[in-house]
C-alpha positions in Angstrom: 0.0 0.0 0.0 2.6 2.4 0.8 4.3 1.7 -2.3 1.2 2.8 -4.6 1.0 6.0 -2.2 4.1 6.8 -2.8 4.0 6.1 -7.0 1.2 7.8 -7.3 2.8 11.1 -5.6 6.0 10.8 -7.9 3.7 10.2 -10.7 1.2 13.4 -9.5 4.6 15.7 -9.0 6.2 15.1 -12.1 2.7 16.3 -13.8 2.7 19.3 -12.4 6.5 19.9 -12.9 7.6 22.9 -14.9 9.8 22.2 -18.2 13.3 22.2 -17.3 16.1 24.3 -18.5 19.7 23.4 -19.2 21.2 23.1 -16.1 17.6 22.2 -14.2 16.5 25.9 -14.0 12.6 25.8 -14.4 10.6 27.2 -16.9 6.5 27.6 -17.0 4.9 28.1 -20.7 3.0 31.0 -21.1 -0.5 31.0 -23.4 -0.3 34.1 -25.7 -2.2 34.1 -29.0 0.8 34.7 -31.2 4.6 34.1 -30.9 5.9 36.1 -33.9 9.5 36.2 -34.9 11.2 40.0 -36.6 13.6 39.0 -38.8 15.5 41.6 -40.3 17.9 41.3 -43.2 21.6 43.2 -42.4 23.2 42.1 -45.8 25.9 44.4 -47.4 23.5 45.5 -49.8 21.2 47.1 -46.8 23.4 50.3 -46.1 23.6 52.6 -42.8 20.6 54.8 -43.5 18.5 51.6 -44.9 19.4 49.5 -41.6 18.1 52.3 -39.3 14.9 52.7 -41.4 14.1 49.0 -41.0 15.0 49.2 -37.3 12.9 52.3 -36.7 10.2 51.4 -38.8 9.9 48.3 -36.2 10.2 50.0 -33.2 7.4 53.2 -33.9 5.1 50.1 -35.3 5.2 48.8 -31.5 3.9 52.5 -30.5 1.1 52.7 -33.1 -2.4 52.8 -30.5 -3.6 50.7 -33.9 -1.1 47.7 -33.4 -2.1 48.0 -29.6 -5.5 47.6 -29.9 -5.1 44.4 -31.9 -3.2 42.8 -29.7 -5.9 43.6 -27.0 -8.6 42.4 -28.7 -7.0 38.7 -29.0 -8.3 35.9 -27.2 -6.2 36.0 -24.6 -4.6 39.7 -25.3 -1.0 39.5 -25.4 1.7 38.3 -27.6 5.1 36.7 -27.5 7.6 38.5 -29.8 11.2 38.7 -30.8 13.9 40.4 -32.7 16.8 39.0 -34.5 19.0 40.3 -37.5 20.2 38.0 -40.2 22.7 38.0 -43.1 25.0 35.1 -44.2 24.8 31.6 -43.4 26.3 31.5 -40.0 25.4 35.1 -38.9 22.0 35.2 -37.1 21.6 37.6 -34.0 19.0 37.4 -31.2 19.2 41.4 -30.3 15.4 41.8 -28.0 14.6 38.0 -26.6 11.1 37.2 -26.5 8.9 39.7 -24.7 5.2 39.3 -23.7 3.5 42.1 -24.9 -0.1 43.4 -23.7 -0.4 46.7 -23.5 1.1 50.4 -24.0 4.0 49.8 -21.4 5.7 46.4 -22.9 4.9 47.7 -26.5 6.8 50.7 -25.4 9.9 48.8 -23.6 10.4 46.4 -26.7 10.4 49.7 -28.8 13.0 50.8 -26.8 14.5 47.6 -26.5 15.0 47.5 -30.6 16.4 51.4 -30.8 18.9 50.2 -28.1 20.3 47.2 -30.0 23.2 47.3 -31.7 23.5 48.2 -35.5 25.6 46.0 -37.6 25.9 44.4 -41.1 27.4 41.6 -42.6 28.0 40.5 -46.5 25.7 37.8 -47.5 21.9 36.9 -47.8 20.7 33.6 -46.4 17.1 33.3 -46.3 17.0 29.5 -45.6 19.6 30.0 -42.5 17.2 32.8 -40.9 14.5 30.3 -41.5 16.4 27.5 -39.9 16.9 29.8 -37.0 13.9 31.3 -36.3 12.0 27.8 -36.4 14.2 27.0 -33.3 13.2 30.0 -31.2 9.4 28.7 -31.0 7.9 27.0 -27.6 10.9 29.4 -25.4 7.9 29.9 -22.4 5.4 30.8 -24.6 2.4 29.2 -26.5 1.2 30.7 -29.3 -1.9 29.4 -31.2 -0.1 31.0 -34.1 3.6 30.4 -34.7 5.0 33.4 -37.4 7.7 34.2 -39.1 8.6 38.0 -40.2 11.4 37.9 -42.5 12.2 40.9 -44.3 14.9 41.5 -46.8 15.7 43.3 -50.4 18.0 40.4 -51.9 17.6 36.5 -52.9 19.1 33.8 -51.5 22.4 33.2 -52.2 24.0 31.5 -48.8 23.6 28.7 -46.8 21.6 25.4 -48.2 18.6 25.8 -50.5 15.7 27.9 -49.3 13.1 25.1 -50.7 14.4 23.3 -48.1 14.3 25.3 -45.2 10.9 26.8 -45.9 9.4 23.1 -46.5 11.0 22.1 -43.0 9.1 25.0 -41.2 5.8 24.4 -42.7 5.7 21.1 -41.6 6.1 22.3 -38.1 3.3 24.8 -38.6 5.0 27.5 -38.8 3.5 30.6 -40.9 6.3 32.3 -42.8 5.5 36.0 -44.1 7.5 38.5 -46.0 8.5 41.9 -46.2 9.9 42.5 -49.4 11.7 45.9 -49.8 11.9 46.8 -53.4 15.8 48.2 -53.7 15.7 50.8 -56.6 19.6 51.3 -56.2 21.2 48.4 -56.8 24.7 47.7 -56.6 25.1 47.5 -60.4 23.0 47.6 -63.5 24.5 43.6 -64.2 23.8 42.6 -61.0 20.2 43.4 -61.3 19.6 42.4 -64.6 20.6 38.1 -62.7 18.1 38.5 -60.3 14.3 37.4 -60.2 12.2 40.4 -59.2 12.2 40.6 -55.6 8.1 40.6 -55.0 7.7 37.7 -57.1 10.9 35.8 -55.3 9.2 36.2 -52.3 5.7 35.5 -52.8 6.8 32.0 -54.9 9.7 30.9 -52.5 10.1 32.6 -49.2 6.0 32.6 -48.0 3.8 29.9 -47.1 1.3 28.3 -44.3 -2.3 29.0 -43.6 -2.7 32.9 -44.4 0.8 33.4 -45.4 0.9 37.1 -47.3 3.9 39.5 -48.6 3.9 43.2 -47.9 6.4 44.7 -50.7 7.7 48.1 -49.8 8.3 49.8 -52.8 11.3 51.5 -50.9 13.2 51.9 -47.6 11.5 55.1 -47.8 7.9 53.3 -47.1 9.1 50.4 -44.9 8.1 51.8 -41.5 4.5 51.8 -43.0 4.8 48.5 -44.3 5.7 47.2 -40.9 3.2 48.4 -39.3 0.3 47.1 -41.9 1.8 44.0 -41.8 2.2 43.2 -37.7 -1.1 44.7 -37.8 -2.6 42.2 -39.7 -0.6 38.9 -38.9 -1.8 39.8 -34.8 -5.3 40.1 -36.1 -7.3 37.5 -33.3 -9.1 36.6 -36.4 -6.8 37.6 -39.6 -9.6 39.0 -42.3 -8.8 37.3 -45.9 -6.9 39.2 -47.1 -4.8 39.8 -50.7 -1.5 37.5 -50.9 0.7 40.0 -51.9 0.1 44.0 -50.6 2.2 46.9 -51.6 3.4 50.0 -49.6 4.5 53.1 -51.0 6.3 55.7 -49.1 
């Protein structure tokens, strides 16, 4: 009898046990209604100016009362969200961890948290290796009932292993994988452009995909901060609208 007692309290407290950590530190999941991943292309052909556009352009769509408001009006009213930069194959950097957002004053301190981080840019573009990494920051304490991925970028894939690949991998976890396209008018040279796909179509055939995956193409650095801030908008939507697959911004 006392053996059964005590079976069935082992058996009770490893239930109710907590995820553990390396090195056996704890670690509750949180329920949010979206864990959504800003990844932000720092390639060589993204210069100084560009960069701070697309890091701004994040940060004042986390003050917009519009973005706000749609994160209240989910299900549960917050949501999990993180920020890394991206460029060659091996280059990926987590600059704001996940943060719970619900409301004005964590919207604000992720803002803050993104003007903060560090500026810095690398040489190539490797879609599929941000892919690979931002499918491994998913179910870090937080539950999402939507797991996305925000990649923006203004080059193709030409790093790491193929992007069919990687993009095939994270829809079969379930991950949603949405694009911001930024349409790069200045190229660095006439031949270089003339090798490459357009971007918009690039990124609509090969970079999105999962239930409701759309591409927001801004038509220039110029009109990426409202991009941004269309797109969050609508991919924290408690119940997305249909919307059109591709949408453009202008600045």
């Amino acid at each position: 009898m006392r053996r059964r007692n005590l079976l069935r309290h082992v058996s009770a407290g490893l239930l109710a046990a907590p995820a553990l950590l390396p090195g056996g530190r704890a670690r509750a999941t949180e329920p949010v209604d979206v864990e959504l991943v800003l990844a932000v292309d720092v390639s060589r052909s993204v210069d100084a100016d560009e960069q701070e556009m697309q890091f701004q352009g994040y940060a004042r769509a986390f003050r917009d009362a519009r973005l706000i408001d749609g994160i209240a009006h989910g299900a549960i009213g917050a949501i999990a969200v993180c920020f890394f930069t991206w460029s060659d194959w091996n280059v990926q950097e987590l600059l704001v961890p996940w943060r719970r957002i619900d409301g004005p004053a964590s919207a604000e301190d992720f803002a803050r948290a993104i003007e903060a981080a560090p500026r810095r840019t690398h040489l190539y573009t490797s879609i599929s290796a941000a892919i690979d990494y931002a499918s491994g920051l998913f179910g870090q304490g937080y539950e999402g009932t939507r797991q996305v991925v925000d990649i923006s970028g203004d080059g193709v894939n030409n790093s790491g292993r193929p992007l069919d690949l990687a993009r095939a991998e994270a829809l079969r976890k379930g991950i949603v994988l949405n694009g911001l396209a930024v349409l790069d008018h200045t190229p660095p040279s006439p031949q270089f452009a003339a090798l490459q796909p357009p971007l918009d179509e690039y990124y609509r055939d090969q970079v999105i995909g999962g239930p409701g995956a759309f591409l927001m193409v801004a038509e220039s650095f110029a009109a990426f901060e409202g991009a941004v801030r269309r797109k969050i908008i609508r991919e924290i939507a408690a119940r997305p609208a249909p919307g059109p697959r591709v949408e453009r911004a202008t600045a």
